[in-house]
Structures are given as structure tokens and as C-alpha cells.
N, C-alpha and C positions, 0 to 999 in steps of 0.2 A: 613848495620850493620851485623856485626858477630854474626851466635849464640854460646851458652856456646860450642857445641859440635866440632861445625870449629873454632873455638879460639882454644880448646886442641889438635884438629887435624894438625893445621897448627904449633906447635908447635911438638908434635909427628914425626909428619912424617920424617920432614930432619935428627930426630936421628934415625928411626929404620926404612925408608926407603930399603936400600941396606940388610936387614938381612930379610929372610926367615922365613916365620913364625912359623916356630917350632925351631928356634935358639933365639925365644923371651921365656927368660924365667925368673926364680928369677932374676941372675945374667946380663942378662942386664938392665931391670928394675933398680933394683940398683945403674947398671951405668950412666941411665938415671936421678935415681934421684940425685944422688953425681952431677951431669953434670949442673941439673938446680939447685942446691943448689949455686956451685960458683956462676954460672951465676947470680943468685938473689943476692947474696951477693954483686957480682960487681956492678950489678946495683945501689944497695943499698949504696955502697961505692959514686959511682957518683953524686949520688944526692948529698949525705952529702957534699961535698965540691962543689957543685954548678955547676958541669956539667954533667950534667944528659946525657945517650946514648938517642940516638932518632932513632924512626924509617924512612922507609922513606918518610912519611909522615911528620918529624919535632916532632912528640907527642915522648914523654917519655916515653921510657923504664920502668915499675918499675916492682919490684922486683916479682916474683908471688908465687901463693899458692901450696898446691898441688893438684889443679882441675884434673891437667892433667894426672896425676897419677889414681885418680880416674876414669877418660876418659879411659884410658887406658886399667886397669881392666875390664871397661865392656866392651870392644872393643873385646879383647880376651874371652870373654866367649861364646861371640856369634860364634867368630871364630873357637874354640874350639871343 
């Protein structure tokens, strides 16, 4: 089982992976969240008409919060 911390992390990562840590700042943040805002939407879209994305495990995609935002923030403090 995942905890809350590698739930956010595994979600994190493949977006701010490739950028340097002092190239993480407002503005991608931001971009990160406009990124999973679609992304939840879509998901959200799927369900409603009855085909929900799946991982690859077959479980449902749904749409998520902003833990990972939160995740995030504290990630960079410490980094900081």
C-alpha cells in the first residue's frame, strides 16, 4: 500500500523530474497545477459517460485533490 507521501511523489515526479531544482518555482508549480486540473477533469469527464481511464492495475483513475500540491510545498522547503 502507498503512503499519502509516495502517492504525491509518484505523481510529482514525471512532471518536475527533468527540471533542476532551482528552475521549480511559482511558475511551474502552476503549471503543474493547470496540468493536473485537466487531467482531473478528464478523468472526471470519463467516469460520467461510463468509461472511466484505468491504471495499470484495471482500478480507476479518479479525478484528484490537491494533496500533491501540498506534497510539494513541503518537499521544497526542506530542499530549500
Amino acid at each position: 500500500m502507498l503512503t499519502k507521501d509516495r502517492w504525491a511523489l509518484d505523481h510529482l515526479l514525471p512532471f518536475f523530474e527533468n527540471l533542476p531544482l532551482a528552475a521549480i518555482d511559482g511558475e511551474a508549480v502552476d503549471a503543474y497545477r493547470a496540468f493536473k486540473v485537466r487531467e482531473s477533469e478528464m478523468r472526471r469527464q470519463a467516469i460520467e459517460i461510463g468509461a472511466p481511464h484505468r491504471d495499470g492495475r484495471g482500478q480507476v483513475l479518479k479525478p484528484q485533490g490537491p494533496s500533491t500540491i501540498d506534497t510539494l510545498q513541503w518537499i521544497l522547503s526542506f530542499a530549500l
